[in-house]
TIPA-675987 format. One line per field, with one value per residue (C-alpha): x, y, z. Coordinates in Angstrom, 1 decimal, always signed. Layout:
u: c(X | ...)
v: c(Y | ...)
w: c(Z | ...)
! end
This chain:
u: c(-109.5 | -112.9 | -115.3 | -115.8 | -117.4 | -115.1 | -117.3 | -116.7 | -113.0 | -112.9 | -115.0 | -112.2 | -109.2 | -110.7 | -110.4 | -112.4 | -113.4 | -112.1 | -113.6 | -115.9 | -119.4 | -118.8 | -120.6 | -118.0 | -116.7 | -113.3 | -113.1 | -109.5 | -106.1 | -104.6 | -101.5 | -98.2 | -96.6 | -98.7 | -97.4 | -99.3 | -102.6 | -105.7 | -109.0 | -111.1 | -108.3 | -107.0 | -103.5 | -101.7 | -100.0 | -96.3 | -93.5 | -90.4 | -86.7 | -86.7 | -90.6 | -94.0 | -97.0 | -99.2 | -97.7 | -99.1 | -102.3 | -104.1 | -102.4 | -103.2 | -106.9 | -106.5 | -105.1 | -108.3 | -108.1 | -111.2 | -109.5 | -106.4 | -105.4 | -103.8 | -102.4 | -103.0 | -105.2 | -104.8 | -106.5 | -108.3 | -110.8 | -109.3 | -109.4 | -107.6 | -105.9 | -105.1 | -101.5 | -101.5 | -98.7 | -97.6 | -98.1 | -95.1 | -95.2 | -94.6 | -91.5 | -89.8 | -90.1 | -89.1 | -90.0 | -87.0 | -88.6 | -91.2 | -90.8 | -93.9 | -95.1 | -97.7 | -96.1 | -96.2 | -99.5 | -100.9 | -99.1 | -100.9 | -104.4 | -102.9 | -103.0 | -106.4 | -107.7 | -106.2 | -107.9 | -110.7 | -110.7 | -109.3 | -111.8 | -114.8 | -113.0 | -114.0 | -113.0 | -109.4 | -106.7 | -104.1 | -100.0 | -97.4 | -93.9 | -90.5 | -87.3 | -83.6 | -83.2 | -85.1 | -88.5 | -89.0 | -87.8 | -90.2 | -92.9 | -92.6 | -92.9 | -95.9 | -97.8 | -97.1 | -98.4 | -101.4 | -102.1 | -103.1 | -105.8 | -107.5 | -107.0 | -103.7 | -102.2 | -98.3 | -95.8 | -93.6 | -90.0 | -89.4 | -92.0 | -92.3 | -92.8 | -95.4 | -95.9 | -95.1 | -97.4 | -100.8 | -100.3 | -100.3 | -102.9 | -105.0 | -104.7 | -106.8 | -110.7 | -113.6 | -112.0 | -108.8 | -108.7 | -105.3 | -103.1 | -98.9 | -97.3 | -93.5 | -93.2 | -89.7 | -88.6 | -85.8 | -87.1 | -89.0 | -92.8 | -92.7 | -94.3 | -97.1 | -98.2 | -98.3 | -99.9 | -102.4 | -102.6 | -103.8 | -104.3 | -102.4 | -104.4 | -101.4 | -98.2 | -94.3 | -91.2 | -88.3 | -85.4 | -83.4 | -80.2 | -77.8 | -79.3 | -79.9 | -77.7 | -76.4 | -80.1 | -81.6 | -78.2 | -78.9 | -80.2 | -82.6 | -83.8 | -84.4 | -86.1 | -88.4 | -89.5 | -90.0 | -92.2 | -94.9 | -96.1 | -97.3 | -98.3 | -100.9 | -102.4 | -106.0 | -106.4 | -109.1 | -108.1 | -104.5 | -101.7 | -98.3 | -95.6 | -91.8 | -88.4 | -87.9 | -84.2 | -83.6 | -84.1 | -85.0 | -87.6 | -88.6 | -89.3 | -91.6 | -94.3 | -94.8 | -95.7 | -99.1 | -102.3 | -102.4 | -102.4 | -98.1 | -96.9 | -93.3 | -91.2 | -87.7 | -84.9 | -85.3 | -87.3 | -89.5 | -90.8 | -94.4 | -93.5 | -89.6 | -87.2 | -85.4 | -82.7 | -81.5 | -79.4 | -77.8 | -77.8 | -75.5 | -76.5 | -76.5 | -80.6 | -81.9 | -84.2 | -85.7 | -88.4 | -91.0 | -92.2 | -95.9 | -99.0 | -100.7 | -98.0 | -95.0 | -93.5 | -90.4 | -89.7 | -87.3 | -86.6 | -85.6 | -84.1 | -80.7 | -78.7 | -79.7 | -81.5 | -84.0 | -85.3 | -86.4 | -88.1 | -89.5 | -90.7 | -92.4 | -94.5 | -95.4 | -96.6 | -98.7 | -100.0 | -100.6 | -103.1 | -105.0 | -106.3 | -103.4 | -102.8 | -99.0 | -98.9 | -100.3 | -97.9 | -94.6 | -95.8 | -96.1 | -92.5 | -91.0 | -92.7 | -91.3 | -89.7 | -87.9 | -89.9 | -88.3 | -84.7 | -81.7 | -82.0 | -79.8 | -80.8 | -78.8 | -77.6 | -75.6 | -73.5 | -73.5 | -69.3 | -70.7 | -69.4 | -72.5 | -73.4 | -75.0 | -76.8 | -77.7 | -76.6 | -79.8 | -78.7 | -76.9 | -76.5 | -73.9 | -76.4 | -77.3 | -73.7 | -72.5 | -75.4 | -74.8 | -70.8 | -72.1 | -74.1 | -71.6 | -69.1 | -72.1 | -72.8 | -68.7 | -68.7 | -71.2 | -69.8 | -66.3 | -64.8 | -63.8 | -66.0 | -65.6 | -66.9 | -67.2 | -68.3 | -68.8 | -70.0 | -72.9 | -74.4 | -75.9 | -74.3 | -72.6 | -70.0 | -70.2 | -69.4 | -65.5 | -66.2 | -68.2 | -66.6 | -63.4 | -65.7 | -66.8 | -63.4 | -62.4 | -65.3 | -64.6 | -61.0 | -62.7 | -65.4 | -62.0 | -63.7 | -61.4 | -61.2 | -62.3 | -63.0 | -63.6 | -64.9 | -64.6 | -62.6 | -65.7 | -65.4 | -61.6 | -61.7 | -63.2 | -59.9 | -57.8 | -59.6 | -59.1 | -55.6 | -55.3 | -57.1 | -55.4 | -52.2 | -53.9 | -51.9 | -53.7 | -56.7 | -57.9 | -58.1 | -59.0 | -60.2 | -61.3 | -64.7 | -67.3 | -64.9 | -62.1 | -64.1 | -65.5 | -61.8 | -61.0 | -63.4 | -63.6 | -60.0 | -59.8 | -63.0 | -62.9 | -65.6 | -67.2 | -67.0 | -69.3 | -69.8 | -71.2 | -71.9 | -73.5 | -73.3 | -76.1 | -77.7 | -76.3 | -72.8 | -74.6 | -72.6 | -75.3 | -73.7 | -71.1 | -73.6 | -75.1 | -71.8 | -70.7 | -74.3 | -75.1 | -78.5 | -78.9 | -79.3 | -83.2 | -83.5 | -80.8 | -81.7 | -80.6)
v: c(+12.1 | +12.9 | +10.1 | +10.1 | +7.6 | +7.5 | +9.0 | +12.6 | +11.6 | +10.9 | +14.6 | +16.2 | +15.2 | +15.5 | +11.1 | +8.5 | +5.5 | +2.0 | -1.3 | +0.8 | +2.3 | +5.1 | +4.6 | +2.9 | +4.8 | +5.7 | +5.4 | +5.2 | +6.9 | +8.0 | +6.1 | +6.0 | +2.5 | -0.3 | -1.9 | +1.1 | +0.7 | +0.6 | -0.8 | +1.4 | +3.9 | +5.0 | +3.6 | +6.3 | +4.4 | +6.8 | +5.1 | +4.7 | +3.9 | -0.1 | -0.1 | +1.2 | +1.3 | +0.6 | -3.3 | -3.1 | -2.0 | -5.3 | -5.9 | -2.5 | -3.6 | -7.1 | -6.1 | -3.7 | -0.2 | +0.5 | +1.6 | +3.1 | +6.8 | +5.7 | +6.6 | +3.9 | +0.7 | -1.6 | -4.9 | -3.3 | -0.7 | +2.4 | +6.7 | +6.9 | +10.3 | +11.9 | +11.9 | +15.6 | +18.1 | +18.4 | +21.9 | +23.9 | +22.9 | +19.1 | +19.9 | +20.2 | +17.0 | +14.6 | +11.1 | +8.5 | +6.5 | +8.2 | +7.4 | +8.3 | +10.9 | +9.0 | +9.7 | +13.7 | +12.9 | +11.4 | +13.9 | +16.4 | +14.7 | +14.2 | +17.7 | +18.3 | +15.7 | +17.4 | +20.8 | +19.5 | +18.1 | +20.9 | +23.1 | +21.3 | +21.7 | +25.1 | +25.1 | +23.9 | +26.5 | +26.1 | +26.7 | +26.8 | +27.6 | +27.9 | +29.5 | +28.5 | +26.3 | +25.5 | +24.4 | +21.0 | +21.9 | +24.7 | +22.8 | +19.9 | +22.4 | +24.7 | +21.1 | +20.3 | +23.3 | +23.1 | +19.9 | +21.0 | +23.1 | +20.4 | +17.8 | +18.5 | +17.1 | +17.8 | +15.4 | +13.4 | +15.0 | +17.1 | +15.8 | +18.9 | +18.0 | +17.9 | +14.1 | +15.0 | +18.1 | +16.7 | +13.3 | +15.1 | +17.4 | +14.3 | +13.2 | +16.1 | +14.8 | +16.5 | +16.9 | +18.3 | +21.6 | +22.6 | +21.6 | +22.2 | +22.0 | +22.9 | +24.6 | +24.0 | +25.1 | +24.6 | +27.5 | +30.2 | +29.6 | +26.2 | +27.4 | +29.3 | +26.2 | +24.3 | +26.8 | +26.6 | +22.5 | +24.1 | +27.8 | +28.9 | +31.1 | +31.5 | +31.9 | +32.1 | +32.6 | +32.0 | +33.4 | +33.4 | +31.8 | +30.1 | +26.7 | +26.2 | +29.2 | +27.1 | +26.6 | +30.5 | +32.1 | +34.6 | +35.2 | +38.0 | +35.3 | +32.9 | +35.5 | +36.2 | +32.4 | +32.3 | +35.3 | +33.4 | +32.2 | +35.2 | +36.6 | +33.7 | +34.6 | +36.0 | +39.9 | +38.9 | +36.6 | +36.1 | +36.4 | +36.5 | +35.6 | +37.0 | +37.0 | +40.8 | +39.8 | +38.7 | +42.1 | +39.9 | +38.4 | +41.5 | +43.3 | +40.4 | +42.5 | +44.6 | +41.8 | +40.6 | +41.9 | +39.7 | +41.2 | +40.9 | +39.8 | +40.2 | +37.7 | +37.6 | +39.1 | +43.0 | +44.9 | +45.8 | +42.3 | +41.6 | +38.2 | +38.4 | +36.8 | +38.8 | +37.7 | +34.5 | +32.3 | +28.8 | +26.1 | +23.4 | +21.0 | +24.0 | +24.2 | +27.8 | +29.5 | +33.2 | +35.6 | +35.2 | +39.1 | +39.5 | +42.4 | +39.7 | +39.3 | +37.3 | +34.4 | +32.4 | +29.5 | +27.0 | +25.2 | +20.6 | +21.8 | +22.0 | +25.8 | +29.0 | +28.9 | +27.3 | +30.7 | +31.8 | +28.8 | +28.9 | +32.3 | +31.9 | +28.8 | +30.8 | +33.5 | +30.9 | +29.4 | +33.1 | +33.8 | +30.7 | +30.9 | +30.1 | +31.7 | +33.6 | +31.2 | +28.1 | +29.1 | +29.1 | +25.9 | +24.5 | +24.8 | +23.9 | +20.1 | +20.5 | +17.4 | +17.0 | +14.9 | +14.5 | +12.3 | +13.6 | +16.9 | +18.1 | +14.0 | +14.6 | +11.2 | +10.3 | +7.0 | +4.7 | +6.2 | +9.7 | +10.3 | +12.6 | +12.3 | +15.4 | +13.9 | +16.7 | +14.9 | +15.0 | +18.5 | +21.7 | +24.8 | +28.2 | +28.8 | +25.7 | +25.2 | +28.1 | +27.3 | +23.9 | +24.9 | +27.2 | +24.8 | +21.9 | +24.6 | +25.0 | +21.9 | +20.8 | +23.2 | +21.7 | +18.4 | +19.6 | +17.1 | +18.0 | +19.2 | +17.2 | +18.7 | +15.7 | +17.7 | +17.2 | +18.7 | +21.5 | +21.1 | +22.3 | +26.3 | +26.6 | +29.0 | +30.0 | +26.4 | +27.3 | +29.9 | +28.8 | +25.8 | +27.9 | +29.9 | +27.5 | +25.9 | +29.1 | +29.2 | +26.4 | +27.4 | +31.1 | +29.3 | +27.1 | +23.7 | +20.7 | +18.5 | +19.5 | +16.0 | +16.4 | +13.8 | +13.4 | +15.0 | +17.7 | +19.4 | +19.9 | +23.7 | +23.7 | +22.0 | +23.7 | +26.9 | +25.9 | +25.7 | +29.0 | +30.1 | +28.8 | +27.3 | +24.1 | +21.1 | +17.5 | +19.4 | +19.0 | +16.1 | +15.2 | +11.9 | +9.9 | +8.4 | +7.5 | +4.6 | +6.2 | +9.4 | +6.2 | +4.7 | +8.1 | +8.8 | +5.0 | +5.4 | +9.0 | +10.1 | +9.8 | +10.3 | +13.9 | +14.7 | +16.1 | +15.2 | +17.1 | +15.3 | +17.2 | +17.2 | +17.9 | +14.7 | +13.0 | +13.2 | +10.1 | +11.2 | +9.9 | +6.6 | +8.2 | +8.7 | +5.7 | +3.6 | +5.6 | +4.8 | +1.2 | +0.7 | +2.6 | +5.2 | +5.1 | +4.6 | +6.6 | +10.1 | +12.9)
w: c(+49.9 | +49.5 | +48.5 | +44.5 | +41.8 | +38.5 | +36.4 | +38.7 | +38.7 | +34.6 | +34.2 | +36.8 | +34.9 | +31.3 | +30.8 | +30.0 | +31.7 | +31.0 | +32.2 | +34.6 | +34.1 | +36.2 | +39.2 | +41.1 | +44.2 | +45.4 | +49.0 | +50.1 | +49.6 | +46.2 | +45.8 | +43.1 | +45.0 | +44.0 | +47.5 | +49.6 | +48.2 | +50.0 | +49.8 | +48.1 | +46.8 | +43.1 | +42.1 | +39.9 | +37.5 | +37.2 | +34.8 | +37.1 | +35.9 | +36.4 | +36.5 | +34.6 | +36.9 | +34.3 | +34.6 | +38.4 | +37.4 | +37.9 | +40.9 | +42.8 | +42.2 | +43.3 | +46.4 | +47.3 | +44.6 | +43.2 | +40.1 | +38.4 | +36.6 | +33.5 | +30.4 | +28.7 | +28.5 | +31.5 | +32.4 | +35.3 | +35.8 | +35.2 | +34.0 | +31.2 | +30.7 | +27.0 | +26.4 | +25.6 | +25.9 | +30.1 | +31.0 | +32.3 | +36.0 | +34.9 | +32.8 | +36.0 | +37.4 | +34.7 | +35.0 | +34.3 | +32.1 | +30.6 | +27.2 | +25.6 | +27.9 | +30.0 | +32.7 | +32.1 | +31.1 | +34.3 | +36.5 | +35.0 | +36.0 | +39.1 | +40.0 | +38.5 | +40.7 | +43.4 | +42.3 | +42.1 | +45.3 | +47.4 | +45.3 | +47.6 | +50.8 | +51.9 | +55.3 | +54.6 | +55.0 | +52.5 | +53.6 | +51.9 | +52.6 | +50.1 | +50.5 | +49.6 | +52.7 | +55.7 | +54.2 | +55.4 | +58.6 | +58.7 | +57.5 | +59.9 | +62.4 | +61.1 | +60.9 | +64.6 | +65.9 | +64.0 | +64.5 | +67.9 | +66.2 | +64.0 | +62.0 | +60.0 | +56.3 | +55.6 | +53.1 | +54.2 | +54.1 | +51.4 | +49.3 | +47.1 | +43.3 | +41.0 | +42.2 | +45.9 | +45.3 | +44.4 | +46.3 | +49.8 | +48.8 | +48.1 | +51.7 | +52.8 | +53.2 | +55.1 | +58.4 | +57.7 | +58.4 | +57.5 | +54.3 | +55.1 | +51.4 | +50.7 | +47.4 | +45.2 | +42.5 | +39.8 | +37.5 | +37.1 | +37.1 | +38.5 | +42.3 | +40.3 | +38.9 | +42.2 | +43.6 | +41.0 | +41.9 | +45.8 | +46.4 | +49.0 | +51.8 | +53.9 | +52.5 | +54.0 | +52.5 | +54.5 | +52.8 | +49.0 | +49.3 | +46.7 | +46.6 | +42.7 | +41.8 | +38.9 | +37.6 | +38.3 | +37.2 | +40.5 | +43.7 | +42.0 | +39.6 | +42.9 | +44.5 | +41.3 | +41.6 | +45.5 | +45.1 | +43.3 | +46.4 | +47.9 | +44.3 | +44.2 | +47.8 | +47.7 | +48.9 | +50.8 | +53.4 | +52.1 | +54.1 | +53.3 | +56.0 | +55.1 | +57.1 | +57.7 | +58.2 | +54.3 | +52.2 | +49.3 | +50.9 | +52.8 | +49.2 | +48.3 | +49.9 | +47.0 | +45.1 | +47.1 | +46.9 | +50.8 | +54.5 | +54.8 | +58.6 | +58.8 | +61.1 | +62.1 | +64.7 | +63.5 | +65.7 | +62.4 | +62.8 | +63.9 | +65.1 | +66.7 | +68.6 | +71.6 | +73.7 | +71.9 | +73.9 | +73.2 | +75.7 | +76.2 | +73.5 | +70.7 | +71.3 | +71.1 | +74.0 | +72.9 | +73.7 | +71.4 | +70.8 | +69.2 | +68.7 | +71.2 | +73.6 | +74.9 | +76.2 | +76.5 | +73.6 | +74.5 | +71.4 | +71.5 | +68.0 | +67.7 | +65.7 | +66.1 | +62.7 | +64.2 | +65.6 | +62.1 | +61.5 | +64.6 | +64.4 | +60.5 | +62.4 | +65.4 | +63.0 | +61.0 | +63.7 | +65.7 | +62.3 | +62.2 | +65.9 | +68.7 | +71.7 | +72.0 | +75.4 | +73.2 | +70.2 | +73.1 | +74.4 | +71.4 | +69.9 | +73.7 | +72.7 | +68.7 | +67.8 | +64.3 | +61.8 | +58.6 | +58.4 | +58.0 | +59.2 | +62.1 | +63.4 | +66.9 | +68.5 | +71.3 | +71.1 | +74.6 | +74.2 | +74.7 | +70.6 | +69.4 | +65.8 | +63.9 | +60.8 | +58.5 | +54.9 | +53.3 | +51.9 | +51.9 | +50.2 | +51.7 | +54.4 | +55.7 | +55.8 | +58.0 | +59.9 | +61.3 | +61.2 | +64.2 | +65.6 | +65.8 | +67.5 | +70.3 | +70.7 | +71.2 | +73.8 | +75.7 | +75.5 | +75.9 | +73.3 | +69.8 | +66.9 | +63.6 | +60.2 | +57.7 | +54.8 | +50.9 | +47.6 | +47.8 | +44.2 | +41.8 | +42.6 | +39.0 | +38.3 | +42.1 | +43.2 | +43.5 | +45.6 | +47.8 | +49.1 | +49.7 | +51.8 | +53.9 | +54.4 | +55.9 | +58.1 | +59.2 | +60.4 | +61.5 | +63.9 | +65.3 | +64.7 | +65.4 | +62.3 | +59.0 | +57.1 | +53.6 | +51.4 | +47.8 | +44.8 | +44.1 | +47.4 | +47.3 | +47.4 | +51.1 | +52.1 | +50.0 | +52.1 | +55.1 | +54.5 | +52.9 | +56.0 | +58.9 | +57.2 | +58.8 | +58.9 | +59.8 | +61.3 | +57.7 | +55.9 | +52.4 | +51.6 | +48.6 | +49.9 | +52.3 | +53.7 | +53.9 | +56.3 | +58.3 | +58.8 | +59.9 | +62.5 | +63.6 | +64.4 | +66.0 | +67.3 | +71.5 | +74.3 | +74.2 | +70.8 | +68.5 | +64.4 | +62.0 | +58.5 | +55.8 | +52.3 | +49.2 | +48.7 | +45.7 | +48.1 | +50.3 | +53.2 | +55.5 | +55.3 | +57.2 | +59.9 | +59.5 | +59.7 | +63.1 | +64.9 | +63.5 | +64.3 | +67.4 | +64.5 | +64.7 | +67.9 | +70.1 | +69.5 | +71.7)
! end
C-alpha cells in the first residue's frame, strides 16, 4: 500500500481516530489475520465465527502495526468506522459472527480505503476477470504474463469477495503497474460494487455457465450480473475482452461504452486458437492467431479448456504492451498457481492423481471428464472419475448430475466413483446410460472412495477427483498422494 498517516486514512473512510493524533504513518501491509501483520501495517479488525478481531487489536500493534480499522473502541491506536448501514456489495459476503454489524461496517471502509488508494495510482492498470468457471485459473495466468511487463498484484486463489476484494487491491503501491482482481458474484449488482472498490480499465468475461443457477434463477440473469464488468469500463481507454464462442458473453458488447476485443476458437475472434491438438499428458498445443501475428502456444496446463483461458490472457496481455512471440512464450512457461485446480501428480507407482476438488459446476465438469480420458490414454492405464455434489444449481441440480453421469459412460471412462448420498443421480445416470454394472460405484464417504481406490487402482492409471467445495473430496486426493502431495507434481 501506499504510505499514509491515520488522519488521511480516518478522512478516506469517513472515521475517527482513537488513541492517535493523526500523524502517525502506515508503512506496511493491510492485514485481516492478526498472525500476518507487519511492522508498520493496519490490522483490520473482521469478527470471525470462533474469533472477533477487535480482541487482537492490541496484539497486532505489539507485534509491529501502526494501528487498527475498527468498529469499535480498542486498547490500541486505531480508525474507528461508524457502524452505519453496509451498502449492497457487503450483503453478499456475510460475516459469521457479525452480530452487531461491525464487521459489515469495517468492510465497507475497507473498500474505501482501497478506493482511495487505487484513486492515487495513475499508472496502474486495473483487470478484472468473471465468468461461471475458469476465473482463478484465468487470473493466475493473466498475472504471470504480466508480470513479465512490471511489477504485478493478483489474490491468492480465488480470493474474490468484498474482504478478498479490497485486501489485494491494497497490496498495490507505487510500482505496481498492473492490478489482476477476480470478480464473483452470488447476485445481481454485487460485481458493480466491486468494481466500484477498483475501476476496471481492462475487462474479460470468460463465459455464463450454471454455477449459482440456484441463486440467479437463470443463465440470462447470470449473464445480466457478469456484464457489469464491462458496463463499468471507461470509453476512453476501456477495453472489454469477451469469448466469441459463448453467445451470452458475445452479446455483452452492447453493453460497454469500451473498445470490445473478441477471443476464442471462431474465426470471428480477434485473438484465436487454430489447430488445437492434445498431447500425451492431456496438455493443449495451438496456434495462437492475432491482428499482430502468430505463433505456436504449447500449453504445461492440462484440458483443452485451457485454450480459452489461455487465449483471454494472451489478449490482455497483447493490449497492455506484449509481443504475439513474447505472449506464445509466455504461456509455454505457465505454471498453475492456485491449489486444487487440475493439481496433476504422478505417484513413484506411476498412479496419476488429477486434483481438481476445490470446485465444479456442468462445465467444469465435462471439461476435466475430457481431460482425464486424454490423459489415460497417454498413460495407457484406466481413467477413474471420483466425483461428488455440484452445488448450489437448485431446481436443475437433478438434472444435471444425471448428465454428467452419462457423460461419463459417453466419453468410455473406466470407473465412475461417486461419493456421497447428494450426488446419487450421476450414478444413477450412468447406469441408465450404459446399463453399467461395477464400472460405477456409489459410496457413502470420503473413506469409503479411498478404500476403493487404495484397493483397485494399478500402475498407469489416471484419477480425476472433483467435487464443489463444501463436498471436501480433496481429501481423497490428499489420502492417495500422502505428502508427496506438495511436492511431486507432474
Amino acid at each position: 500500500m501506499i504510505e499514509l498517516t491515520l488522519a488521511e486514512i480516518a478522512a478516506a473512510v469517513g472515521g475517527r481516530l482513537h488513541r492517535a493524533d493523526g500523524t502517525e504513518r502506515v508503512t506496511g501491509t493491510v492485514e485481516f489475520d492478526s498472525r500476518k501483520v507487519t511492522r508498520g501495517g493496519l490490522f483490520v479488525a473482521v469478527p470471525g465465527t470462533r474469533v472477533d478481531g477487535h480482541e487482537f487489536a492490541a496484539k497486532a500493534v505489539a507485534d509491529g502495526a501502526t494501528a487498527v480499522l475498527a468498529a469499535r473502541e480498542v486498547d490500541a491506536p486505531a480508525v474507528l468506522v461508524p457502524r452505519a448501514a453496509a451498502p449492497a456489495a457487503s450483503r453478499s459476503y456475510v460475516l459469521a459472527g457479525d452480530t452487531d454489524g461491525s464487521g459489515q461496517a469495517v468492510l465497507a471502509a475497507l473498500a474505501k480505503l482501497a478506493r482511495y488508494v487505487v484513486d492515487r495510482l495513475p499508472e496502474l492498470a486495473v483487470v478484472g476477470v468473471t465468468g461461471s468457471s475458469g476465473k482463478t485459473s484465468t487470473k493466475d495466468l493473466i498475472a504471470q504474463l504480466l508480470e513479465r511487463l512490471g511489477p504485478t498484484v493478483a489474490p491468492p486463489g480465488s480470493f474474490n469477495t468484498e474482504l478478498g476484494h479490497p485486501w489485494t487491491a491494497l497490496r498495490a503501491g507505487t510500482t505496481t503497474r498492473h492490478l489482476v482482481l477476480e470478480l464473483s458474484a452470488r447476485g445481481v449488482g454485487h460485481i458493480a460494487a466491486l468494481c466500484e472498490v477498483a475501476p476496471p480499465r481492462i475487462g474479460v468475461v470468460l463465459n455464463v455457465g450454471s454455477a449459482h443457477l440456484g441463486e440467479f434463477g437463470s443463465r440470462e440473469a447470470i449473464a445480466a450480473a457478469k456484464g457489469e464488468l464491462v458496463e463499468a469500463l471507461p470509453a476512453e481507454g476501456g477495453v472489454a475482452i469477451l469469448n466469441t464462442d459463448d453467445p451470452l458473453v458475445s452479446a455483452m458488447a452492447d453493453r460497454t461504452a469500451a473498445r470490445v476485443v473478441r477471443f476464442g476458437q471462431s474465426p470471428e475472434a480477434d485473438v484465436r486458437a487454430r489447430d488445437v491438438v492434445l498431447d500425451e499428458r492431456g496438455r493443449p498445443g495451438f496456434e495462437l492467431v492475432t491482428p499482430a501475428g502468430s505463433g505456436h502456444v504449447q500449453l504445461d496446463l492440462h484440458g483443452e479448456h485451457q485454450v480459452s483461458n489461455a487465449l483471454a490472457a494472451a489478449a490482455v496481455a497483447l493490449e497492455l504492451g506484449a509481443t504475439v512471440e513474447q505472449v506464445a512464450a509466455w504461456l509455454g512457461a505457465a505454471q498453475p498457481a492456485s491449489r486444487w485446480r487440475m493439481e496433476v501428480t504422478e505417484r513413484p507407482d506411476g498412479v496419476v492423481v488429477v486434483n481438481d476438488a476445490y470446485n465444479a459446476n456442468p462445465e467444469s465438469m465435462r471439461a476435466a471428464l475430457k481431460t482425464l480420458v486424454a490423459m489415460a490414454r497417454g498413460t495407457g492405464g484406466r481413467s477413474w472419475a471420483v466425483l461428488g455434489e455440484m452445488a448450489e444449481l437448485g431446481a436443475d441440480a437433478l438434472r444435471a448430475h444425471d448428465e454428467i453421469g452419462r457423460l461419463a459412460v459417453r466419453l468410455d471412462v473406466n470407473r465412475l466413483v461417486v461419493v456421497g448420498e447428494p450426488a446419487r443421480p450421476m450414478h444413477q445416470g450412468a447406469h441408465l446410460e450404459g446399463s453399467w454394472g461395477e464400472e460405477s460405484v456409489l459410496v457413502p464417504d470420503v473413506d469409503a472412495a479411498v478404500a476403493l481406490l487404495r484397493a483397485e487402482l494399478r500402475p498407469g492409471d489416471v484419477v480425476l477427483v472433483k467435487a464443489s467445495r463444501a463436498a471436501g473430496l480433496e481429501r481423497v486426493a490428499r489420502a492417495l498422494l500422502g505428502a508427496a502431495e506438495e511436492d511431486a507434481r507432474a
